[in-house]
Rosetta silent file (secondary structure, phi, psi, omega in degrees, C-alpha in Angstrom):
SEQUENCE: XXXXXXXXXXXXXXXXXXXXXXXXXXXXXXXXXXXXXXXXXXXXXXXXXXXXXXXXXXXXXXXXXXXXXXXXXXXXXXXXXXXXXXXXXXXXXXXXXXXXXXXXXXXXXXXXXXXXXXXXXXXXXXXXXXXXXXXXXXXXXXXXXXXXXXXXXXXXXXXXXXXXXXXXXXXXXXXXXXXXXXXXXXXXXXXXXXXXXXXXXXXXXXXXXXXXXXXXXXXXXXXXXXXXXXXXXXXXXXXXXXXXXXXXXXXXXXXXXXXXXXXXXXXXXXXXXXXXXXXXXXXXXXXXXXXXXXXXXXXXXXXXXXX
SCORE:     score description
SCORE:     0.000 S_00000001
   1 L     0.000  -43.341  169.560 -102.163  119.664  -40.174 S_00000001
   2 H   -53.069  -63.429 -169.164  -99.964  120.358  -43.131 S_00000001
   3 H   -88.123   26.822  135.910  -97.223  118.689  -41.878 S_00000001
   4 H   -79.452  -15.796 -142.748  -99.205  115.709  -40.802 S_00000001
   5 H   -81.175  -30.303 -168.322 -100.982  115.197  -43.834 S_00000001
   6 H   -71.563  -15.367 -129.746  -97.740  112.726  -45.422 S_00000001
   7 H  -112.569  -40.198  171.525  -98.112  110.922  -41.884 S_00000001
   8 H  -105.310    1.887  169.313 -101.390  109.912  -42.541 S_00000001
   9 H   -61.829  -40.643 -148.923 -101.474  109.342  -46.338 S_00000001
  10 H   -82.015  -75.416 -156.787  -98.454  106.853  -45.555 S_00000001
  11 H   -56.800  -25.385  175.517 -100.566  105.175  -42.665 S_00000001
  12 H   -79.155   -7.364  175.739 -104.136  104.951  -45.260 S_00000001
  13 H   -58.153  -68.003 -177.397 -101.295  103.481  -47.736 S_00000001
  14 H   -19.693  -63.246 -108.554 -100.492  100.807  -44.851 S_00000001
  15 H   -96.048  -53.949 -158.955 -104.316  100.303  -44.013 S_00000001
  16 H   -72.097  -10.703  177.523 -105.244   99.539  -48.121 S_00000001
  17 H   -65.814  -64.217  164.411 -101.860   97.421  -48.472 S_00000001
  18 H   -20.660  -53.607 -173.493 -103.212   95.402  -45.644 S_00000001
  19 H   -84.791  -20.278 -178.494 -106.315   95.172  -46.809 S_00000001
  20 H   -76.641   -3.299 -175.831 -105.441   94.046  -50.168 S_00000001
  21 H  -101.168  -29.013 -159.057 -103.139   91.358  -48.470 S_00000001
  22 H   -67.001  -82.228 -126.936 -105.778   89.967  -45.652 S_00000001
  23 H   -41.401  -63.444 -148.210 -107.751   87.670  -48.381 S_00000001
  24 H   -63.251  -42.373 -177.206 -104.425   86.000  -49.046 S_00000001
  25 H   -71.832  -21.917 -163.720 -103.213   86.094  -45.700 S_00000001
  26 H   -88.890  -40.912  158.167 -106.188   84.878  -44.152 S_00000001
  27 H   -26.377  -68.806 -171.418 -106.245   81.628  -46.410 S_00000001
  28 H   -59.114  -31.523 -166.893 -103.241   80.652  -45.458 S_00000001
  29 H   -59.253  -54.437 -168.919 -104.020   80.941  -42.113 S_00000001
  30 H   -88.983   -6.996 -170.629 -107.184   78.615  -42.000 S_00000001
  31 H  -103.650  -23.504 -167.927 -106.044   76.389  -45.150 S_00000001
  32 H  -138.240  -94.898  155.004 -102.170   75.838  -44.092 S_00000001
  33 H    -2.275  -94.761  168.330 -101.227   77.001  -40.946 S_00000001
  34 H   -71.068   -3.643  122.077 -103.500   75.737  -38.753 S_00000001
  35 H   -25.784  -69.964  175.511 -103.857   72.610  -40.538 S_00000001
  36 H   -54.737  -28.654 -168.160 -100.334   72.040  -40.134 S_00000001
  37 H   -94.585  -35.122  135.279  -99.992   73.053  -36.727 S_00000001
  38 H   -11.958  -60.140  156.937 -103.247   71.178  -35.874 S_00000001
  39 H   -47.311  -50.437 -178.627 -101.319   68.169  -37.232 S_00000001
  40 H   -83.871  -19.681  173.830  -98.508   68.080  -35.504 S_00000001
  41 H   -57.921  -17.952 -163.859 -100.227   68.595  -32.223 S_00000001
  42 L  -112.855    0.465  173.796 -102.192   65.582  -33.121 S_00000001
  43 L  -100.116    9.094  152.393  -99.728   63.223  -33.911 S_00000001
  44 L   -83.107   29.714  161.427  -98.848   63.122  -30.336 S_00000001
  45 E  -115.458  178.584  163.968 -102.171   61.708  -29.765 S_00000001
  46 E  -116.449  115.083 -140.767 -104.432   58.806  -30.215 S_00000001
  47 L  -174.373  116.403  131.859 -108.075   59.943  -32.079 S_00000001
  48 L  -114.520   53.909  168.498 -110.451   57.801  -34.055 S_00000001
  49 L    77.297  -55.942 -178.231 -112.788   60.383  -34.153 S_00000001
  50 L   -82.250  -21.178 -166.302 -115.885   58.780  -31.955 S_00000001
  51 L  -121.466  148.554  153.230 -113.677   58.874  -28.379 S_00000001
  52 L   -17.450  123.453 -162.780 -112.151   61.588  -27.025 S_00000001
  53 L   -60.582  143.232  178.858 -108.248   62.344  -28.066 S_00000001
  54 E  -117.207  124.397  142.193 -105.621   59.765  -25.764 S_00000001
  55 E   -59.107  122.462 -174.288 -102.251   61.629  -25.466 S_00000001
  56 L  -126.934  -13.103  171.227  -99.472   58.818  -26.170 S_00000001
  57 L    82.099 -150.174  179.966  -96.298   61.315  -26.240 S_00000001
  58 L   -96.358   47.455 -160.579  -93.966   59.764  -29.371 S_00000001
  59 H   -99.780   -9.470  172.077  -95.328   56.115  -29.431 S_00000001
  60 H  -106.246   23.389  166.682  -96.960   56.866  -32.927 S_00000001
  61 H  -108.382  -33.244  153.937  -93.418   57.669  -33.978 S_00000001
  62 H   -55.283  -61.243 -141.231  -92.360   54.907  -32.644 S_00000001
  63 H   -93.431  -33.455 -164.033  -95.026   52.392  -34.183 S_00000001
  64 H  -103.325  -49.063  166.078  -93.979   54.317  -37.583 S_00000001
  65 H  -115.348   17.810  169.352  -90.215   54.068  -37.684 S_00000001
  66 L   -76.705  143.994 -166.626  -89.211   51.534  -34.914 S_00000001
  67 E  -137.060  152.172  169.000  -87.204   48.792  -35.823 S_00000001
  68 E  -156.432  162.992 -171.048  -85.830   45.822  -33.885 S_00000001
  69 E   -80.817  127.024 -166.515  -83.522   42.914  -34.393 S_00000001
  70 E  -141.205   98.412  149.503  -85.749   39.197  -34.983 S_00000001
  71 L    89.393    9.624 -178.826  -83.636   36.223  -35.745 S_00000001
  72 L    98.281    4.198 -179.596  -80.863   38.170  -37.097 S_00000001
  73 E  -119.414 -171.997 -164.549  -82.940   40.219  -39.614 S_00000001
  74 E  -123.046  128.924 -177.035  -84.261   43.536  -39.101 S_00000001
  75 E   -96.792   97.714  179.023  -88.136   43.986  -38.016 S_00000001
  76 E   -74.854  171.683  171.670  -89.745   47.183  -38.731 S_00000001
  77 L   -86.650  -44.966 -178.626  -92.969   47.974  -36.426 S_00000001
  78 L  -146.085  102.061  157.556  -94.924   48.656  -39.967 S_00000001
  79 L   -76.823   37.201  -23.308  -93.395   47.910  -42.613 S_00000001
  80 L    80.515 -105.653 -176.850  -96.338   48.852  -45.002 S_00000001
  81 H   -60.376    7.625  146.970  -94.830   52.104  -44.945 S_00000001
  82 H   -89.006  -13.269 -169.484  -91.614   51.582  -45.914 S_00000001
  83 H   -89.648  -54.984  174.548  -93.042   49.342  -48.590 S_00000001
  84 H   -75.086  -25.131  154.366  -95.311   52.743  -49.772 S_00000001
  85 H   -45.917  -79.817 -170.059  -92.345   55.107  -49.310 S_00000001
  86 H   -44.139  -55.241  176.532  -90.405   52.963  -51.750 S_00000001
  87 H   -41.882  -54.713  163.429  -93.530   52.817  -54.195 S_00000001
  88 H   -59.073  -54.220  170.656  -93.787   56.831  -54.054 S_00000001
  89 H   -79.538    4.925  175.347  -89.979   56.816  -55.391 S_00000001
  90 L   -74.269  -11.595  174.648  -90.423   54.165  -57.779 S_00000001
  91 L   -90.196  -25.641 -160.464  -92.816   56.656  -59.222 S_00000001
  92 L  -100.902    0.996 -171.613  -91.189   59.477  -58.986 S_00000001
  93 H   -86.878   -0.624  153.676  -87.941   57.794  -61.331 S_00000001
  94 H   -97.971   11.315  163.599  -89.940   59.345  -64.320 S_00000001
  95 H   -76.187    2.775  148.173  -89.334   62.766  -63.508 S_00000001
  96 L   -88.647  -59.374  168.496  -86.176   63.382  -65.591 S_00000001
  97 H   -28.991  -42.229 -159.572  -87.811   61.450  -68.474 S_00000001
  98 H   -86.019  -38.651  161.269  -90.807   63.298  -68.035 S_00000001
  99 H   -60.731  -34.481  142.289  -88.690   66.957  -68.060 S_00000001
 100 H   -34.931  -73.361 -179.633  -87.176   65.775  -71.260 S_00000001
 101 H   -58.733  -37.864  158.363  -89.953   65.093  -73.079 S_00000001
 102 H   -59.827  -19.407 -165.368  -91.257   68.366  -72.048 S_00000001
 103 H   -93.235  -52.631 -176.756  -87.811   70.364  -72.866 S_00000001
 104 H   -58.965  -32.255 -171.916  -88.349   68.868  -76.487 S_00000001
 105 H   -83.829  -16.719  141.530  -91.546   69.669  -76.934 S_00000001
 106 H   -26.614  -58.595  175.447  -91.013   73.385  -76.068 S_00000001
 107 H   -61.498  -10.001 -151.948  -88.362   73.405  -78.226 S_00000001
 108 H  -105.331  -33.160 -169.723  -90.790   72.102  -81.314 S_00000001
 109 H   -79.236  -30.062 -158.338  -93.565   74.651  -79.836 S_00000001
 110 L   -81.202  -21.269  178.398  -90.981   77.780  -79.638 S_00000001
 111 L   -52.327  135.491 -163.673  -90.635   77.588  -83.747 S_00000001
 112 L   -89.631   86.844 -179.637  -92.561   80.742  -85.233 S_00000001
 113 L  -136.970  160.362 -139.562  -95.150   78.228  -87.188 S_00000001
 114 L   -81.743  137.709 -171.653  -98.019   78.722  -88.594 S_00000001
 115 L    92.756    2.890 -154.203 -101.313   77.736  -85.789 S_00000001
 116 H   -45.583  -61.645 -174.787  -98.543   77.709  -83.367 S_00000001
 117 H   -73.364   10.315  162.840 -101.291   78.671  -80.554 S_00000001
 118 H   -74.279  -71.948 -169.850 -103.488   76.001  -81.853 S_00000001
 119 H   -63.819  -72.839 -170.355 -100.778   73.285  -80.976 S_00000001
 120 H   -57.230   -5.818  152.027  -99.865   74.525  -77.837 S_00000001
 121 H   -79.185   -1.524  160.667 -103.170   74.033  -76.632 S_00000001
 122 H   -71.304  -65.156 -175.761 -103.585   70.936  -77.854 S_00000001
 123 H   -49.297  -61.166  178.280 -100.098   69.981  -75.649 S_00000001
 124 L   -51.678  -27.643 -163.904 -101.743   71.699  -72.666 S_00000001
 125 H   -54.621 -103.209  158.831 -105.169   70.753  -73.291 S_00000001
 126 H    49.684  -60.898 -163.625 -104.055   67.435  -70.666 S_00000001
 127 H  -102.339   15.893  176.837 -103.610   69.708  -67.566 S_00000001
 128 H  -120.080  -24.000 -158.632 -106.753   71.514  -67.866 S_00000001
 129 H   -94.703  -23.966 -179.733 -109.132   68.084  -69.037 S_00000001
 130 L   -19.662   77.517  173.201 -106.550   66.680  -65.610 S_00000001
 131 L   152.309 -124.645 -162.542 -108.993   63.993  -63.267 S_00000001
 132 H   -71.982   -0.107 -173.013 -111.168   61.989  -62.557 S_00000001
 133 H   -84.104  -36.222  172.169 -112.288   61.902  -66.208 S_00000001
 134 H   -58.321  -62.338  176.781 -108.936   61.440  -67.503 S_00000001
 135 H   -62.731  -16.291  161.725 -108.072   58.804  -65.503 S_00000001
 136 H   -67.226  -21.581 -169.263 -111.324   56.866  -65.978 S_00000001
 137 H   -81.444   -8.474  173.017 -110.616   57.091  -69.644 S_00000001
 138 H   -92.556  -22.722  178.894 -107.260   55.658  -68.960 S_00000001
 139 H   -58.280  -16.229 -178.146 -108.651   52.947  -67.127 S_00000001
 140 H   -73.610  -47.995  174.608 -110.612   52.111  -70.232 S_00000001
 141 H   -74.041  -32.046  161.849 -107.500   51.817  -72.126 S_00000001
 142 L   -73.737  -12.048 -151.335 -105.695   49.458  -69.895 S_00000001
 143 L   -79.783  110.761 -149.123 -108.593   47.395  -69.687 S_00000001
 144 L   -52.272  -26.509 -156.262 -107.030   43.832  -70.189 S_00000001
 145 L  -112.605  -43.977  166.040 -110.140   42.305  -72.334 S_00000001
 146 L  -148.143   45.572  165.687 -110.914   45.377  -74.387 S_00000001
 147 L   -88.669  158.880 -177.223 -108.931   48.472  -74.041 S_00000001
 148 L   -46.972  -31.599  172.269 -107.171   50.268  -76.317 S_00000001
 149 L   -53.915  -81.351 -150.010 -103.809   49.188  -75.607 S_00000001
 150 H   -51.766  -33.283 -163.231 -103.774   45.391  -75.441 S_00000001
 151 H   -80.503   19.262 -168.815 -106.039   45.241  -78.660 S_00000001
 152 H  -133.900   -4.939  145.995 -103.174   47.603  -80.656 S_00000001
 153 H  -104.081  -10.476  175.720 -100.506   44.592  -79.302 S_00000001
 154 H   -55.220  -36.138 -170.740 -103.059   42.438  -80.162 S_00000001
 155 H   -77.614  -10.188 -166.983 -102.670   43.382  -83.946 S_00000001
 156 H  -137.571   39.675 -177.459  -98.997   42.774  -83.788 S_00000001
 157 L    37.662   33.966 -171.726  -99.580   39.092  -81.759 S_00000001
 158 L   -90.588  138.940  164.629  -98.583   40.527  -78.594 S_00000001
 159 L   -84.212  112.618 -152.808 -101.091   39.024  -75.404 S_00000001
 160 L   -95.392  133.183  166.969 -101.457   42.582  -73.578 S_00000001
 161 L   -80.093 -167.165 -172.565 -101.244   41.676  -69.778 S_00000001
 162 L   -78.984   57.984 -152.664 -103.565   42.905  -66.725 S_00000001
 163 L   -33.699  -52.122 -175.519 -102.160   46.274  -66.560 S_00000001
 164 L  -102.726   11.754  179.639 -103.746   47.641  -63.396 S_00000001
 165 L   -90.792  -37.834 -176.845 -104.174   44.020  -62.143 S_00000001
 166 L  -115.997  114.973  163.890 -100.358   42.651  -62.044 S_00000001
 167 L   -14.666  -48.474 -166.388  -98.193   43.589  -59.606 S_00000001
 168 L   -78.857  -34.260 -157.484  -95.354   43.853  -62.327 S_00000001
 169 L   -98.785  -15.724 -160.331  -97.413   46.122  -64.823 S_00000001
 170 H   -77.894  -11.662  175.158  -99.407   48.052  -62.396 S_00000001
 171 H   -81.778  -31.811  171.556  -96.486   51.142  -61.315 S_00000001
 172 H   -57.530  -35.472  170.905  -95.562   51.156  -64.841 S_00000001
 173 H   -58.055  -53.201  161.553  -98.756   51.879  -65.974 S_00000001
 174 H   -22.618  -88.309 -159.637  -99.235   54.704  -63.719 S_00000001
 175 H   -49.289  -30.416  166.549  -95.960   56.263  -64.900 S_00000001
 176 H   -73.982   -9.469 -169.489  -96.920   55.993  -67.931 S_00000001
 177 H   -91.673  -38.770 -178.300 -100.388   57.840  -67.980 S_00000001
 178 H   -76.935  -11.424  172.343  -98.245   60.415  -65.526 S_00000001
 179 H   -77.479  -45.463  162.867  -95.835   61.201  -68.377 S_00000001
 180 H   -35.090  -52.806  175.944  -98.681   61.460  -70.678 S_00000001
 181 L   -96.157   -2.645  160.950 -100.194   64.035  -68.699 S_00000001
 182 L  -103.600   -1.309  165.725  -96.923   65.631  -67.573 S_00000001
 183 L   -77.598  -16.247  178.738  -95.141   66.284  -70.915 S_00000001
 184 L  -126.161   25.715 -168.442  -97.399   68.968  -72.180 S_00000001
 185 L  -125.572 -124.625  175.962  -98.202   70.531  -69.186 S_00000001
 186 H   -50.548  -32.178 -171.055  -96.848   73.290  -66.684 S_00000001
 187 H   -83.870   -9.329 -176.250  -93.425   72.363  -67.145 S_00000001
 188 H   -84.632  -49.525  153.805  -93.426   72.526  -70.924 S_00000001
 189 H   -28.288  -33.583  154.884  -95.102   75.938  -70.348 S_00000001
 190 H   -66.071  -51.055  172.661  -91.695   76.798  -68.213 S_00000001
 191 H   -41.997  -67.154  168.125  -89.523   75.564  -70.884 S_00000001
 192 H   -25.212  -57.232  159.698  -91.239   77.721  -72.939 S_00000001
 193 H   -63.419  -30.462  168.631  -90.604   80.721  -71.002 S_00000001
 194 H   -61.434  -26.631 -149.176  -87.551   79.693  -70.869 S_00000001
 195 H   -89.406  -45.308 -162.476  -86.375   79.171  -74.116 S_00000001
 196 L   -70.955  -22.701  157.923  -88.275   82.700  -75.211 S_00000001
 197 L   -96.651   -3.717  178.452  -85.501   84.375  -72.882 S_00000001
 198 L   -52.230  125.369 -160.101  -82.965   82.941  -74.231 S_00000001
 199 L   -76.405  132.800  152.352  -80.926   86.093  -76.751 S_00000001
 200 L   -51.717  -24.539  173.930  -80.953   85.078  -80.309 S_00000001
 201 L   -55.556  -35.933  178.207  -77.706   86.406  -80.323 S_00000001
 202 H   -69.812  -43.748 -153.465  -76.029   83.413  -78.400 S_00000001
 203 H  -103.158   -0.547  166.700  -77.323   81.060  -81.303 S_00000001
 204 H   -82.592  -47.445 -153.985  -76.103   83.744  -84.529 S_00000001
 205 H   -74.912  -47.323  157.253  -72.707   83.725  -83.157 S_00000001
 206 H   -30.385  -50.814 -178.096  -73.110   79.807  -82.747 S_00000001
 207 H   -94.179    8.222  156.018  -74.084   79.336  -86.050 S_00000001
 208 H   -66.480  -73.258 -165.079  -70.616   81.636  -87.140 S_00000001
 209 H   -68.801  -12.453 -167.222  -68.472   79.318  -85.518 S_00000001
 210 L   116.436  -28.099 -174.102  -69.880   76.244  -87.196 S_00000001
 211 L   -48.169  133.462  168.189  -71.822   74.325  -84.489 S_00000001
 212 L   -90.375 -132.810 -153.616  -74.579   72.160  -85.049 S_00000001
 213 L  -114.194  -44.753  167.256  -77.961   71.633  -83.774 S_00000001
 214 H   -64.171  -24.865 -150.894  -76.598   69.694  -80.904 S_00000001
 215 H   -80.129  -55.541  167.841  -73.819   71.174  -79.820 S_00000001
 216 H   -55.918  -25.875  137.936  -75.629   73.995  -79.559 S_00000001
 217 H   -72.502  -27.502  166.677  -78.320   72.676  -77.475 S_00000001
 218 H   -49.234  -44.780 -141.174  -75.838   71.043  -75.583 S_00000001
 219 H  -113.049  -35.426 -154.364  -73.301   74.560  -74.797 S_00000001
 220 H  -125.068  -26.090 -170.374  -76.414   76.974  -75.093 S_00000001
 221 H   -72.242  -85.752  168.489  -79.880   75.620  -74.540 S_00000001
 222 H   -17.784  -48.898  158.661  -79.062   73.782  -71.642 S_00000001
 223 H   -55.892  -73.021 -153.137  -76.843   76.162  -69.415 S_00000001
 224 H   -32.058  -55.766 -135.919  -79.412   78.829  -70.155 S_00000001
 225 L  -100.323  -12.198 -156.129  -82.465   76.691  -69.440 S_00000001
 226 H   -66.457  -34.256  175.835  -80.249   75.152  -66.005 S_00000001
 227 H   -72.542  -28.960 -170.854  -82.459   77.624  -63.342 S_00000001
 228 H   -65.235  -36.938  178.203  -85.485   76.926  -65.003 S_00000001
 229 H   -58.171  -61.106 -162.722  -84.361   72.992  -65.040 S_00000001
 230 H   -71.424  -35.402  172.306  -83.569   73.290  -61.178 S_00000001
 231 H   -95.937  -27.038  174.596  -86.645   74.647  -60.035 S_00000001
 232 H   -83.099   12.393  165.933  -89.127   72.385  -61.999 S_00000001
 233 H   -88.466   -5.505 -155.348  -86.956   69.233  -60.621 S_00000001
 234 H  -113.573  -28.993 -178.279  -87.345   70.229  -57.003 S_00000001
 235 H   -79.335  -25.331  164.133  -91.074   71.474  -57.536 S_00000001
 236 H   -64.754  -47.306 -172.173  -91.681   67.473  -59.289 S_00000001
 237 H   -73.297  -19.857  159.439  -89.834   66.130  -56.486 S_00000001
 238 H   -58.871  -96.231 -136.800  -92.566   67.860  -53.672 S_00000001
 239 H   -50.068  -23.109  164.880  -95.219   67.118  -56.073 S_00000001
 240 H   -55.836  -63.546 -173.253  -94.137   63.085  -56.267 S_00000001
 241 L   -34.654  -48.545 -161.725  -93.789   62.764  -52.750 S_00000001
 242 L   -81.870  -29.053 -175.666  -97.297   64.378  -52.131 S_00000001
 243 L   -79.160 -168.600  168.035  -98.837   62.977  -55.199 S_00000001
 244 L   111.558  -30.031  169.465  -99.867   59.510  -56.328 S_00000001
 245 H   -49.436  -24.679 -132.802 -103.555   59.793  -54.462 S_00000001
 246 H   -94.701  -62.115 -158.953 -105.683   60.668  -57.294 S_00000001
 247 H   -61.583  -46.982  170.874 -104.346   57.669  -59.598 S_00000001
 248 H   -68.199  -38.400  168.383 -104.212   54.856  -56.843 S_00000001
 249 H   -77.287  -35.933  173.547 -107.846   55.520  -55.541 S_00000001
 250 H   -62.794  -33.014 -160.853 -109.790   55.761  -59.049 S_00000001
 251 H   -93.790  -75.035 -141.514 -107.686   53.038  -60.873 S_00000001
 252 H   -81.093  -47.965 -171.115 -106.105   50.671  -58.472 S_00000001
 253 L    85.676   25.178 -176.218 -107.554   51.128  -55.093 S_00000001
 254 L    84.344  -85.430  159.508 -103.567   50.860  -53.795 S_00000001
 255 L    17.789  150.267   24.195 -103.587   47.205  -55.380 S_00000001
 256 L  -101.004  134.040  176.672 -102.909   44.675  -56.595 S_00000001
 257 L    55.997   43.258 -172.858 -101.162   43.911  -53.144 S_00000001
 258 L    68.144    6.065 -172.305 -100.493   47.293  -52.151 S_00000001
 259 L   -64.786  -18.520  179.968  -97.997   47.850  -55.462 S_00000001
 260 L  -122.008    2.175  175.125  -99.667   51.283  -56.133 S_00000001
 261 L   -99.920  141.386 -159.252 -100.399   52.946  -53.005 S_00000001
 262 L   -98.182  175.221  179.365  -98.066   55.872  -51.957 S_00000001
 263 H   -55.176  -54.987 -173.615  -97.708   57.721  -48.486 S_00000001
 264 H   -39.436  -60.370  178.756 -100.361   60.213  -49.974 S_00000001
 265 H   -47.048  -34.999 -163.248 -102.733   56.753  -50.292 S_00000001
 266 H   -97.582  -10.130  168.812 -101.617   55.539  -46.987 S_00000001
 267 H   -81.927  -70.445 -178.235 -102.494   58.629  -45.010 S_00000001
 268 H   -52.966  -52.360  161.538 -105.711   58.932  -45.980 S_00000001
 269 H   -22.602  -74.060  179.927 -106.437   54.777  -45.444 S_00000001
 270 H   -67.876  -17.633  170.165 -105.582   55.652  -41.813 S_00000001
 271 H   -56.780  -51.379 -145.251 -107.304   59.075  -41.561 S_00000001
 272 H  -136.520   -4.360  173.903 -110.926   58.381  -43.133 S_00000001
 273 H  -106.050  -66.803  174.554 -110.764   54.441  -43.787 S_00000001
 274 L  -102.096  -10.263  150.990 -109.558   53.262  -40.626 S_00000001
 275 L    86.360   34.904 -170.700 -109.928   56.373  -38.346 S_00000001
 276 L  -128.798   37.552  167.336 -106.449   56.193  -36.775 S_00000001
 277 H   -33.030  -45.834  174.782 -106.322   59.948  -37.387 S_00000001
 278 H   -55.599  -43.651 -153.964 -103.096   60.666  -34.825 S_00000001
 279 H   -88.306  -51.004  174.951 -100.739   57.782  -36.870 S_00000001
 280 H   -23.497  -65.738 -158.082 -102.386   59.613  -40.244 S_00000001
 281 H   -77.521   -4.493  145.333 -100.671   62.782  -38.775 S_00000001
 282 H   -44.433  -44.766 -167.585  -97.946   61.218  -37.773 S_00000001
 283 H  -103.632  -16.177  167.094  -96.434   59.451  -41.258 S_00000001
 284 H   -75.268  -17.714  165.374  -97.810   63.013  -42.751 S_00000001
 285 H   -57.787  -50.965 -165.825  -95.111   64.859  -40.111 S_00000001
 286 H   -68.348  -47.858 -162.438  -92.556   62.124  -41.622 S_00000001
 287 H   -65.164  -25.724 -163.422  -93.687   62.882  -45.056 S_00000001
 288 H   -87.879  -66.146  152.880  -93.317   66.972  -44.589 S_00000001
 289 H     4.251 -104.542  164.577  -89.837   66.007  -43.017 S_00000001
 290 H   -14.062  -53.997  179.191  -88.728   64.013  -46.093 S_00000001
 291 H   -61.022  -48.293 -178.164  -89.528   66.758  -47.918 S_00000001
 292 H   -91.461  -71.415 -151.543  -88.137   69.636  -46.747 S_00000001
 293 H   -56.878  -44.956  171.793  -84.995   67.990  -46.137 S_00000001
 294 H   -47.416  -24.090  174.911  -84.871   66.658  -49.588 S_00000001
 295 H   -97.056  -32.177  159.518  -85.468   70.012  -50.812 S_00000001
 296 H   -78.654   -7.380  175.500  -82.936   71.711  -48.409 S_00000001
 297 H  -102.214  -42.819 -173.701  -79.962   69.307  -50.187 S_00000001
 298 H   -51.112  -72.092  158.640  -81.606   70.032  -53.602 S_00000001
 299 H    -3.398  -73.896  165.846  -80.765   73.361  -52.691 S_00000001
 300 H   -62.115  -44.639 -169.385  -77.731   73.445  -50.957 S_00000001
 301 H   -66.829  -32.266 -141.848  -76.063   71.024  -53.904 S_00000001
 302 L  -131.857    7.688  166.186  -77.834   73.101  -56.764 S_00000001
 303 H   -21.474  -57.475 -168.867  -77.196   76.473  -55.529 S_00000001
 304 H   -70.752   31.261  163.471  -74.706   77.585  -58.689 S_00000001
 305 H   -35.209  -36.680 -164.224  -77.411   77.473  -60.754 S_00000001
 306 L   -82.278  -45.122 -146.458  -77.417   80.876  -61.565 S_00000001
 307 L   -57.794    0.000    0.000  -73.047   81.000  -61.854 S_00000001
């Protein structure tokens, strides 16, 4: 019994590691997993819900990226989703802009001043107030006859256009409301951390040799800050791809002319609008795709991060 006794202390170790793991594991299981695998099984079907699933093989893969030659130009089968793929990365070209403005304001937050923990919760305050309430309140603000914007170009004889109304204004708008709310928010919190591991030591000896305020962000901030930089570009580039739902159904409805709806928008339209659940799970297999590959070159390419 004595020399059993480590044999089963080890194995009730096992039993409470286990049990402390099952919540988490169990999540995943019914929230991810089988979702996903549930998906892919289903884009080789045909399903609008009321009839019984029709197995079609790869014909909603077909219907989704088949192309053929018409008159000498090139014919997609639905072009509507190459048209919302392109929309999700026209959205996504404020994500260095948006990493900036976050890297500065970190730097202006990392200063030992006085309320300091006041301010940053003001900058964060954004990602916690984050949905539908924000965005109705931006909709308020775009609002062509009397939101705040147009009447603040109004004062300086500017005609404010239809923001979420015109084709030309309406992705810009977006991006701009998404900068708003992405400059003070998790990623300036990462800067932060970042900046806070940086040795004081780097920026004494710096200020020995002579350097200035740039150079030294240039030779020391930067390098330092490069893993932290590499993983919030590649966790923005998932979240673009996936994102874009929230903003296109409260504001826009995907409009004006489809200019604002993303894959995320266009999956659900066929899921729960038009019930053409298989082709949903279909352009979400292409979307998971996209992703992971996009993420496996981010990767491969950005490796030395660390060197």
């Amino acid at each position: 019994m004595i020399m059993g006794f480590p044999e089963q202390k080890h194995i009730g170790r096992n039993t409470t590691a286990w049990l402390y793991l099952a919540p988490n594991f169990l999540g995943f299981l019914s929230f991810t997993f089988i979702p996903v695998l549930f998906a892919i099984v289903l884009s080789f079907f045909r399903w609008d819900i009321f009839n019984p699933p029709q197995f079609v093989g790869f014909e909603n893969l077909r219907d989704l990226l088949g192309m053929s030659i018409v008159n000498g130009k090139i014919a997609f089968n639905d072009p509507y989703f190459w048209k919302y793929l392109w929309n999700t990365v026209f959205l996504m070209l404020t994500i260095p802009v948006n990493m900036l403005v976050s890297l500065l304001i970190a730097i202006m937050l990392n200063h030992p001043l006085k309320c300091i923990g006041f301010f940053r919760s003001i900058f964060y305050l954004p990602t916690i107030c984050g949905g539908v309430g924000i965005l109705l309140l931006w909709s308020f603000i775009y609002n062509p006859e009397f939101g705040l914007l147009n009447q603040a170009l109004a004062l300086i004889g500017i005609k404010g256009p239809g923001w979420l109304t015109d084709c030309t204004w309406a992705k810009p708008a977006i991006m701009l409301m998404g900068t708003w709310g992405a400059m003070g928010g998790t990623n300036m919190l990462l800067y932060l951390a970042g900046l806070q591991g940086i040795s004081e030591e780097l920026y004494e000896a710096a200020n020995i040799d002579g350097a200035s305020v740039f150079q030294k962000f240039r030779h020391i901030t930067l390098p330092m800050l490069r893993p932290t930089s590499f993983f919030i570009f590649i966790m923005s580039v998932i979240a673009g791809f996936q994102g874009g739902f929230d903003a296109a159904f409260i504001l826009t409805g995907g409009g004006p002319a489809g200019a604002t709806t993303t894959l995320s928008y266009y999956i659900f339209n066929h899921a729960f609008v038009w019930f053409n659940m298989g082709y949903a799970a279909t352009i979400a297999l292409v979307l998971f795709l996209i992703v992971l590959i996009i993420t496996i070159i981010n990767w491969r390419f950005g490796g030395n991060v660390h060197e």
